[in-house]
Steps between C-alpha positions, in 0.01 A plus 500: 500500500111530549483518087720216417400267721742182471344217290599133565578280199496134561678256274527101555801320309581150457750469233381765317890621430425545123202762572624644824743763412164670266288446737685695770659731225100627422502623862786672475385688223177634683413847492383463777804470811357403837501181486614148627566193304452169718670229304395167620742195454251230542747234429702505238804287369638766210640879585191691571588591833874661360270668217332663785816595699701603173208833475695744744189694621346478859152514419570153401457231742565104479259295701564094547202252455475119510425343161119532630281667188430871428285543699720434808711731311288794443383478881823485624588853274145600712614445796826695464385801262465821661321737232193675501386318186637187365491337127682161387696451204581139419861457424444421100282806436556862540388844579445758276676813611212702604317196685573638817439841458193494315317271759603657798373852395186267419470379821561854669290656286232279587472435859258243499685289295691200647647339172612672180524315165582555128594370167696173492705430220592144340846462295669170413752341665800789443259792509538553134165494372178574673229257463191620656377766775288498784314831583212466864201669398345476901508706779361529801462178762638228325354163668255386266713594217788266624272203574302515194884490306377788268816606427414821580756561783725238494793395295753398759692607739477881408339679800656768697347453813489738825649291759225589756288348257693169520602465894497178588356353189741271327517266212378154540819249530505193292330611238706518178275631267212828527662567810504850414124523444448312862691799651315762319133362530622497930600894449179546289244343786625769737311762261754687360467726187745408155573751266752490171707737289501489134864470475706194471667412797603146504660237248432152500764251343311245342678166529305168401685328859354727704315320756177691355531213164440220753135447456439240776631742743307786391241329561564413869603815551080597391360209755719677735288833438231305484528346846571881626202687382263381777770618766522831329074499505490511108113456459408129303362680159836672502668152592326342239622745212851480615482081434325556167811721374735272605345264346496674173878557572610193556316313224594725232856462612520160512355443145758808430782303581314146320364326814127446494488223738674729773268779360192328529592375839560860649132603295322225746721574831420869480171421366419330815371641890717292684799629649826517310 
C-alpha cells in the first residue's frame, strides 16, 4: 500500500475514562484508514483500559505502562509503533477527520519534509464552544523558531512526524511539563524541514487541571530546555533569547494568576547567567 502508507497514532491514558471513548472515536472517524491506534495505559485506577477493549477494531492496540509520566508513555507507543509516519493524540483531545489524510499527502507531496503541521483548535471542556485557534505561519527548518518560542511552529503535540525522522530520538523522562517541545527541538537539531496545511486537524480540550495550569512546573519543564540547548549546540545569542521569553512568560503569568512575589522571583532567576 505504497500510497497509504500506515500512520501510527500514539495516545497515553491515565484515568482519562471520561475523554477516552472521543478521543479514540475521532480516529475512527478518519478519512483516512491505514492506520494504528497505540493506546497507552500508563496506570490507571478507573476503566480506561475496558474503554479501549470495548472498540471492536484491530487497528486498535492496548499497551501497559507503569504509573511513570507521559513521556514514558509516549516512548513506550515509540518503541512499539510500526508506521511510516507517526502523530500523537492525547487521550482528552481529538482529531479532526481529515487530520490524517491531509498531512500525509503533505508529507508525500513534499519529500523533504520530515514533520507536517496545521491548525489547532481550542474548545471548552465538552467541545461545545470554540475558544481560540492556532494557525503556524513557518516553514522550512524549524530550530531557531522552537528555541526562540515564537509560536510560529509550535502549539503542542500536533506534528506528524516521519518515523525515520525520529529513530532513536525519544522524549525526555521525568519531565512533566514542555516535554513535548524537548522531543521536538531533539527531531529539529537533526535538520529536518516542517511544513503545515491550512486545515484544521487537531482539537484541544481545554481543561483548567490540565497539568499545563501548574505554573511551577511549567517552569521546570523550561530550565529543563534550558539545560538541553548546549547539548543540542543551540548557539548562546539564540540561548539567550530563549531565557528572555520565558521570562516574559512566566512573569506575566504569575501576575495573571495574582502572584507578584513568585513573578518577580522567576523575572530575576531567568534574568540571571547562572545555570538553572
Amino acid at each position: 500500500m505504497q500510497d497509504s502508507p500506515l500512520v501510527s497514532i500514539i495516545t497515553p491514558f491515565r484515568d482519562a475514562a471520561d475523554y477516552l471513548p472521543e478521543a479514540i472515536q475521532s480516529v475512527l472517524d478518519q478519512e483516512y484508514r491505514n492506520w494504528e491506534l497505540l493506546a497507552i495505559d500508563n496506570g490507571s485506577i478507573d476503566e480506561g483500559a475496558q474503554i479501549v477493549r470495548s472498540f471492536n477494531d484491530a487497528r486498535i492496540h492496548l499497551l501497559q505502562a507503569p504509573k511513570a509520566g507521559v513521556s514514558y508513555a509516549r516512548n513506550a507507543g515509540l518503541e512499539a509503533s510500526r508506521g511510516a509516519y507517526i502523530c500523537f493524540l492525547d487521550a482528552d483531545d481529538r482529531l479532526t477527520k481529515s487530520s490524517l489524510k491531509i498531512r500525509v499527502a503533505a508529507l508525500q507531496r513534499f519529500s523533504n519534509a520530515d514533520f507536517c503541521d496545521g491548525t489547532v483548535r481550542f474548545f471548552e471542556r465538552r467541545f461545545e464552544r470554540q475558544l481560540r485557534v492556532w494557525q503556524p505561519s513557518f516553514s522550512g527548518k524549524p530550530l531557531d523558531e522552537l528555541v526562540g518560542l515564537t509560536g510560529s511552529c509550535f502549539m503542542g503535540i500536533s506534528w506528524m512526524c516521519r518515523s525515520t525522522s525520529i529513530g532513536k530520538i525519544r522524549f525526555p523522562e521525568g519531565q512533566t511539563h514542555s516535554e513535548d517541545l524537548s522531543f521536538y527541538l531533539q527531531l529539529a537539531s537533526t535538520g529536518g524541514d516542517y511544513i503545515f496545511v491550512e486545515a484544521s486537524i487537531y482539537d484541544v480540550r481545554v481543561r483548567t487541571d490540565s497539568a499545563m495550569s501548574a505554573l511551577s512546573g511549567l517552569e521546570s519543564g523550561y530550565a529543563s530546555i534550558a539545560r538541553q540547548l548546549p547539548l543540542l549546540h543551540v548557539n548562546a545569542a539564540l540561548q539567550q533569547t530563549f531565557r528572555r521569553r520565558v521570562r516574559r512568560i512566566l512573569f506575566r503569568s504569575y501576575l495573571k494568576r495574582l502572584q507578584p512575589v513568585r513573578a518577580l522571583k522567576a523575572y530575576r532567576r531567568w534574568s540571571s547567567t547562572q545555570n538553572l
